[in-house]
N, C-alpha and C positions, 0 to 999 in steps of 0.2 A: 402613590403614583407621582409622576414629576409633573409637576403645573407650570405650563408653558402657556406664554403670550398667547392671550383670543381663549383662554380655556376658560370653563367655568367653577370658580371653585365649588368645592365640596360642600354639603352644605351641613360640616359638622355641629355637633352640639358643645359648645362653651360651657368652662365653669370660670365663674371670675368675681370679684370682687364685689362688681356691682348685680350679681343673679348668675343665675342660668339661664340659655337662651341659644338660638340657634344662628348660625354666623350669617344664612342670608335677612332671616330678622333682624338682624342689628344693622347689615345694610341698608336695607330696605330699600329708598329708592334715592341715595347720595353715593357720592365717593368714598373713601374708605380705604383708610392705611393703614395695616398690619405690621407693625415692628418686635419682632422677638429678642430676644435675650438668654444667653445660660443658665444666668442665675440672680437670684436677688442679693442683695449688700455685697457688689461687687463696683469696683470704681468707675471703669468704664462707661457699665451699663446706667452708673449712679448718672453720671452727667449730661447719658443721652437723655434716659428720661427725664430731667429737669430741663431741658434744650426743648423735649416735644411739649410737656409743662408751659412754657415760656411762650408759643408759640399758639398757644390756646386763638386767640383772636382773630390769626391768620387762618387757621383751619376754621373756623363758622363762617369768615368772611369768603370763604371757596366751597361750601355746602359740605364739608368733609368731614368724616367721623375716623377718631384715630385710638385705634385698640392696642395695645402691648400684651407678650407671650413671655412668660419664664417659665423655666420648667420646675418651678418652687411653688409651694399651697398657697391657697389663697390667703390663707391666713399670715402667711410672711409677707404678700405683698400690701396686705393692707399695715403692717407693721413699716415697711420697706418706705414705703409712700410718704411716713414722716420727714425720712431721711432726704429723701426727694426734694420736700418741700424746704425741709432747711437750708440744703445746697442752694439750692436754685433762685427760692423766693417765690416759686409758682405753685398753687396744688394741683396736683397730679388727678385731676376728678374724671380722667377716662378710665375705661377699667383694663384691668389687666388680667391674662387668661393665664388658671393655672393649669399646667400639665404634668402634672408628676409621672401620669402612666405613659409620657410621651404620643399619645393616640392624634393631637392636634400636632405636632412636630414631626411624626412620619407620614401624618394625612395630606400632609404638603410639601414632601421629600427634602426637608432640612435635615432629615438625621436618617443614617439606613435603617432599617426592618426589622433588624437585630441590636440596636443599642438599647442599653438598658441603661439604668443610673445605681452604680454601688453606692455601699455604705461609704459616709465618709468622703463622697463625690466632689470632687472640683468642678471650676467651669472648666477645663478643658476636657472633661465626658460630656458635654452638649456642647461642645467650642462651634462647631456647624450652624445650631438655633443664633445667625445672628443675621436674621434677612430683615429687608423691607419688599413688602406687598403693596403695588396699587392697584386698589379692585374700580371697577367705571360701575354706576349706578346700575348695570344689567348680572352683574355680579361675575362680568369675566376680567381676569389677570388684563394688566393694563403695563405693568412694570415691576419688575425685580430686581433687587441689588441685593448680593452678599458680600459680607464683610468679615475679614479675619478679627482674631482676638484681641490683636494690637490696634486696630485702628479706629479711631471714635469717628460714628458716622456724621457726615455733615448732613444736616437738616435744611440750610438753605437750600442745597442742591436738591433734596427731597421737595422740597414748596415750592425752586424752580422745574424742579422736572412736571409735577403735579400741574402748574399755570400751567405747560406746554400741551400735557395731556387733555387739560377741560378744554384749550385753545384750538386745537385739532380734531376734536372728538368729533366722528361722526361727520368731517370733511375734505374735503381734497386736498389738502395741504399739510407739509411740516414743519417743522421748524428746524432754523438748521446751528450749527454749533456755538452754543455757549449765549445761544436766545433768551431775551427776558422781554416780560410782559412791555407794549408797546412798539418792540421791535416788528420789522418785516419778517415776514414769512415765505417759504418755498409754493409754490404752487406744484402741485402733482403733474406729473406726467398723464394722466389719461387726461387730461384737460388740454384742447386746442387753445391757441394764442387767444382766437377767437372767443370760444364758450369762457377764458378765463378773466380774459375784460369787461364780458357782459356779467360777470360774478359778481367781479370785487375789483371793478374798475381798472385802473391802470397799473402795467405789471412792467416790470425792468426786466428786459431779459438779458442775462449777464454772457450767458453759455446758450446753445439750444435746448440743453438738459437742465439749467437753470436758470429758473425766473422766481423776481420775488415781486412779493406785492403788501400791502398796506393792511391793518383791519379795520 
């Protein structure tokens, strides 16, 4: 099925590195970022996972738990994970999901219905498996980005899109282009001049459709 914005994901069952276990278990009650990959001991994906690696500190300090998908056994990525760590300098101690039968990579419309992995497979037969998932602690889709094969994801943008997400959660406001933590924010439109003063204090109104205000 295609998982769109506000959906809830599936609540399929993981095989991965660190156990078996079921995906909204592992959620539980935090955030939670899903990044896949084609394949293991490829360079790309080498550097992203040593980037999400690196990055360890930031995701506890945002209540976040951050899982990886290759469609390679578990057994390669526990092998894989060295390599990680040497690039990078960080160990890679999230787990990583393997999919060989593709069942978690079509359960979340990265790959059509019908793809299968030959013998002999490169990653451009899963060139698609290259998403980021952010799930919110109710275990609905929160954000997605996909990425072609050339291009290495930025991860800052992933920690800043995430800040924007925890910052908005569950309130009347968004944040508007190219926002970082301490910036002003938008105020929603169902909110009166009025009710949005008495909110969050004093708001700038720039446009009638736009006002910002402080956190």
């Amino acid at each position: 099925m295609a998982l769109r914005i506000n959906d809830t994901v599936p609540n399929l069952e993981l095989e991965t590195d660190h156990g078996t276990f079921m995906l909204h278990d592992f959620i539980g009650d935090q955030w939670t970022i899903l990044f896949s990959h084609p394949k293991d001991y490829t360079p790309v994906c080498t550097t992203e996972f040593g980037a999400v690696a690196q990055l360890a500190d930031e995701w506890t300090k945002r209540n976040t738990k951050v899982i990886g998908l290759s469609v390679d056994s578990v057994e390669e990525h526990v092998g894989w994970k060295k390599d990680i760590q040497s690039y990078s300098g960080a160990p890679a101690n999230f787990p990583i999901i393997g999919d060989e039968n593709l069942v978690v990579s079509k359960a979340l419309d990265m790959l059509p219905a019908d793809a299968y992995l030959p013998d002999g497979r490169t990653a451009a037969n899963s060139a698609s498996v290259r998403v980021v998932f952010i799930f919110s602690p109710d275990k609905k889709l929160q954000l997605a980005m996909t990425y072609p094969m050339s291009v290495g994801r930025n991860f800052a943008e992933v920690l800043r899109a995430l800040d924007a997400l925890q910052a908005t959660y569950g309130e009347p406001i968004a944040t508007p282009a190219n926002w970082e933590v301490g910036q002003d924010v938008i105020v929603a439109l169902s909110l009166s001049n009025e009710e949005a003063e008495a909110k969050y204090g004093d708001i700038d109104i720039k446009l009638p459709y736009l006002r910002t205000t402080s956190l």
